[in-house]
N, C-alpha and C positions, 0 to 999 in steps of 0.2 A: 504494500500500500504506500501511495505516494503521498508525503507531508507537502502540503503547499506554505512556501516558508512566508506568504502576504501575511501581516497581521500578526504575524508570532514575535512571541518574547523569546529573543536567543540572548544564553550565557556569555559569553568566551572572555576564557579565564587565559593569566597571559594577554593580554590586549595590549600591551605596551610592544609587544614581543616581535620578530621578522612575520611567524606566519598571521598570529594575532591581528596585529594591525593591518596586514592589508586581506586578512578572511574579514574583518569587521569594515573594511573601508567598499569592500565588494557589494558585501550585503547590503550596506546602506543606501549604495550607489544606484543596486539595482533592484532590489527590490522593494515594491510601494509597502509604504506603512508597516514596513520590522521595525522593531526597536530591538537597539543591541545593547548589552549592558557589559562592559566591558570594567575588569576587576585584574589589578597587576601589584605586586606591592615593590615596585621600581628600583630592584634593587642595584648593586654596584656592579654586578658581576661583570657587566663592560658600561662605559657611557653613559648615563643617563641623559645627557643632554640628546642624546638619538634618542632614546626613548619615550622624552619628552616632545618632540620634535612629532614623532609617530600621533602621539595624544591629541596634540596643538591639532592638528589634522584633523583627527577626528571628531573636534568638537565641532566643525564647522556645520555638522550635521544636527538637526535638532533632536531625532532622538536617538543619540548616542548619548548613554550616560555611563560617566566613568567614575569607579570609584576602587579608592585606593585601598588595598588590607592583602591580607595574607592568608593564601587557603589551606593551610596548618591552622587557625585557627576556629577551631570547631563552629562557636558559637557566633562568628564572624557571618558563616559560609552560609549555617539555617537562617540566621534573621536575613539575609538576599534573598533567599528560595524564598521564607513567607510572603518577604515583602514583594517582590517581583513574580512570583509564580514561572519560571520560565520551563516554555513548552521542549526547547531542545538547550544541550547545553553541549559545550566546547571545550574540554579539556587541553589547555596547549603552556598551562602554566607548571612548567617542570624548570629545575636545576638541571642546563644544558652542558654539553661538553663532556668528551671522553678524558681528557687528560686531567681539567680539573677533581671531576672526581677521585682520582687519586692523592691527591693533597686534603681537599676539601670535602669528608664523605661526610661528615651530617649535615650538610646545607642538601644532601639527594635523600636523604631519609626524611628530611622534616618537608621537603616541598613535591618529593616524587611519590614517598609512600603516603604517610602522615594526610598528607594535602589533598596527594588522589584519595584516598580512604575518607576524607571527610566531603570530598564528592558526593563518593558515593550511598553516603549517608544519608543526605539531602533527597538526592532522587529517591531512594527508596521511600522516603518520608513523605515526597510529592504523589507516590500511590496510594495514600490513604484517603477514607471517601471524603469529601467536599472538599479535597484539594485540586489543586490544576495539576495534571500529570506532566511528566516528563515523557515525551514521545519520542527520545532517541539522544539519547549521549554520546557524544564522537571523541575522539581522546587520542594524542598523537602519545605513538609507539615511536621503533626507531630501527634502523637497519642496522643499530650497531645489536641487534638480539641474537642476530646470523652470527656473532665471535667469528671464529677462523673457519666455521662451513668450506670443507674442500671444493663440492659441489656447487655451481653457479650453474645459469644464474639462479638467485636464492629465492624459494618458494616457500606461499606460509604453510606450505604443510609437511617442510623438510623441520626436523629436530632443533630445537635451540636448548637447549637444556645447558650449554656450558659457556657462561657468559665470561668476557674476559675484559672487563671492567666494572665497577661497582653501578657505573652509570646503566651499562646495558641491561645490568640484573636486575634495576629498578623498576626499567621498563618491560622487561621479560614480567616483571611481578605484578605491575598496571595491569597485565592480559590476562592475568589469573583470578586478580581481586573480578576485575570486570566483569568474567564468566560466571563467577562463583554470585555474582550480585543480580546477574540476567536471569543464573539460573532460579535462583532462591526467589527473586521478587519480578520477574519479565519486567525487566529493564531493557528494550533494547538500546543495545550497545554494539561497536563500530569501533576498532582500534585498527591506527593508521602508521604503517610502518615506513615512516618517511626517508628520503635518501640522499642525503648532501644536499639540500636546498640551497641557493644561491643567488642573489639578484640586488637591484637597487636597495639602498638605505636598508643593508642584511645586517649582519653578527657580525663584529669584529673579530671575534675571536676566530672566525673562518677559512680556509686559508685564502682563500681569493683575495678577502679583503686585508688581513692582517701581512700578507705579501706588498697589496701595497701599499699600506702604511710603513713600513721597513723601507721600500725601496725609493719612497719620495723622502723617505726622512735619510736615506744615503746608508743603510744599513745592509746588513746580509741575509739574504731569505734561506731559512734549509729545509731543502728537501728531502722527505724522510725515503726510510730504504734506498735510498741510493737514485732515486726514482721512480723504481721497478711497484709502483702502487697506481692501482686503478679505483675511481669513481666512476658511482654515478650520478653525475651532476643532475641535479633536476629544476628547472627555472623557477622562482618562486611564483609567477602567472599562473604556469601548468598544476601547481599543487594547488592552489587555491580552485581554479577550476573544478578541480578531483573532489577537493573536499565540500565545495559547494552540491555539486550532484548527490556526494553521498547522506548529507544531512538530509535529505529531501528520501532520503529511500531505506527505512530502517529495513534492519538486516533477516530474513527469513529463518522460519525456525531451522536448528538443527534436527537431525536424525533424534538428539536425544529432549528436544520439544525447549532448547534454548533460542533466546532470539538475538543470536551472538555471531558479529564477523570480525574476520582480520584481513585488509589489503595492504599490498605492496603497493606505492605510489614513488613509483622512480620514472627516470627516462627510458631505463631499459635498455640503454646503451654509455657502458663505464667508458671512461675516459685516462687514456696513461698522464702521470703528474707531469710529465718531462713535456708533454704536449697541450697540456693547461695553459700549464707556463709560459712557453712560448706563445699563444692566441689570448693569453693575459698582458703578457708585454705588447703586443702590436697593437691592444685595443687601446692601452695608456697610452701607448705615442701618439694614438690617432686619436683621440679625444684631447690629449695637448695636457696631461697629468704629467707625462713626464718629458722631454724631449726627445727629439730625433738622436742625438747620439748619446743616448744614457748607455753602458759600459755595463749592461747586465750581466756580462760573466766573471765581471768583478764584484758583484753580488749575491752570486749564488754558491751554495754548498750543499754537497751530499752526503747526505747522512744516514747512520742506522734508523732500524723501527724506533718509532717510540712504545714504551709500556702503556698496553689497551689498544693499541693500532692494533688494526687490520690491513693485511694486503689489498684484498680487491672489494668493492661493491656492485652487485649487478642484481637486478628487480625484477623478476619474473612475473609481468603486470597483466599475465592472460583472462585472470578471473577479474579484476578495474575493466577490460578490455569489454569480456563478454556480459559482465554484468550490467556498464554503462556504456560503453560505446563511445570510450574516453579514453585517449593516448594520450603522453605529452609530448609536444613536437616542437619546443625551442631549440633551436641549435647553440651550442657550448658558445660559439662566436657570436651569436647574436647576443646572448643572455650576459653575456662578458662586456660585449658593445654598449649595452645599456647600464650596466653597473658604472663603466669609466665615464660615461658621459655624465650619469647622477653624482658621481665622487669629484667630477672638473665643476661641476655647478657648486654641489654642497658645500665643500670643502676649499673654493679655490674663489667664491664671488661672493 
């Protein structure tokens, strides 16, 4: 059954955030009369002037309302459900990054577990009689679930069970709480295993963008395993796309009468880092970020894995494919082209 998202009250938690902000700027844009309620609690992890900047943006919309708190906080999360009642909700407010979480692991317990769990709280709460139900909860997964999978490209119905970062096991654990809460109270629920996302005003911490911050500030970018590492880049237009379709189409029951799904949303075609790179550098010169004879190979270094990397990413996006009739087709140059041209504007005028 298909949700018509006219009229509805959506969550999306994270709203300050890359996919956040521009799934809540989509919505607004295009469809009549949603209201989005958008809840971020702003924290340092990169920028905030970015992610203020995201905000500024979206007030310009009248019913966008944003309000600042933290979804670790239990009693935070239910007084939003009573007071707003919302019909679908958006999980995208997680502690991101693989390497971080190796330094920094209770900042992914208090905002990945904690915070998704108190989600899920809420929704079940919103199926009690004379409330307004939750008609479908979406909630970003991660490709980092796949660990070191020899097997590509990675399907959700290949094994993850041995995650090789605290971050990934977080979200490995999002997929479990989720089920467990579909099953118990028909929630349905939508976990989205996202893949190297990448595009204008993104993550700093990313390597596209954190390359060139390094290499306009005259620094040395390193590339990990020596190079020999593939993505799969995925534009951030393309995800947002993906995810707009699937809010609108809660997930069919399973076999075991759950109304539970997992998609891969990648491009479905990884990318080697050696070749990023270079289609990263020609899109800076030609947007005028860096000059015609910037000296990139006295910039660059090759390096081992880092600890929690992975070699490749690849998206086996047959069931996005057949379910919706949705690919994503930005090419790595095009989506590069538009990130240099937003970073020569943002950054440089």
């Amino acid at each position: 059954m298909k949700i018509k998202l006219e009229n509805k009250t959506i969550f999306i938690t994270g709203v300050a955030g890359f996919i956040g902000s521009n799934l809540a700027e989509r919505l607004l844009s295009t469809i009549t009369n949603v209201k989005v309620i958008g809840i971020d609690n702003l924290n340092n992890y990169y920028d905030k002037k970015l992610k203020e900047s995201r905000i500024s943006k979206l007030r310009m919309y009248p019913n966008f309302i944003f309000i600042k708190g933290n979804i670790a906080d239990k009693p935070f999360v239910q007084k939003l459900f009573d007071l707003y009642g919302p019909e679908i909700v958006v999980n995208l407010a997680a502690q991101a990054g693989v390497r971080y979480s190796i330094t920094n692991p209770d900042a992914y317990i208090e905002s990945n577990l904690v915070g998704f769990f108190n989600i899920l709280e809420s929704c079940r709460y919103s199926q009690e009689d004379g409330k307004r139900k939750v008609q479908h909860l979406v909630y970003a997964s991660s490709s980092s679930v796949y660990g070191n999978n020899q097997k590509v490209p990675y399907s959700t119905q290949d094994k993850v069970d041995h995650p090789v970062s605290l971050y990934a096991a977080t979200k490995k654990s999002n997929e479990l709480m989720a089920h467990a809460y579909s099953k118990l109270y028909k929630i349905p629920s939508t976990g989205l295993r996202f893949f190297t996302v990448y595009g204008p005003a993104g993550r700093p911490d990313m390597a596209y963008f954190s390359f060139t911050n390094k290499l306009v500030n005259q620094e040395t970018i390193q590339i990990f395993n020596y190079g020999n590492c593939q993505r799969d880049f995925t534009y951030i237009d393309d995800i947002i796309t993906g995810v707009v379709e699937i809010m609108e189409k809660p997930p069919k029951l399973t076999e075991d009468q759950v109304p539970y799904h997992i998609y891969n949303i990648g491009n479905n075609h990884p990318e080697n880092l050696v070749d990023f790179v270079e289609i990263l550098q020609q899109e800076l010169v030609n947007a005028g970020v860096l000059p015609e004879n910037y000296d990139f190979e006295a910039h660059k270094e090759l390096v081992p894995m880092q600890p929690g990397d992975v070699q490749t990413t690849y998206a086996d996006i047959d069931e996005l494919i057949q379910d919706f009739g949705f690919k994503p087709n930005t090419s790595l140059r095009d989506g590069l082209r538009a990130f240099a041209q937003w970073y020569k504007k943002y950054y440089f005028q």
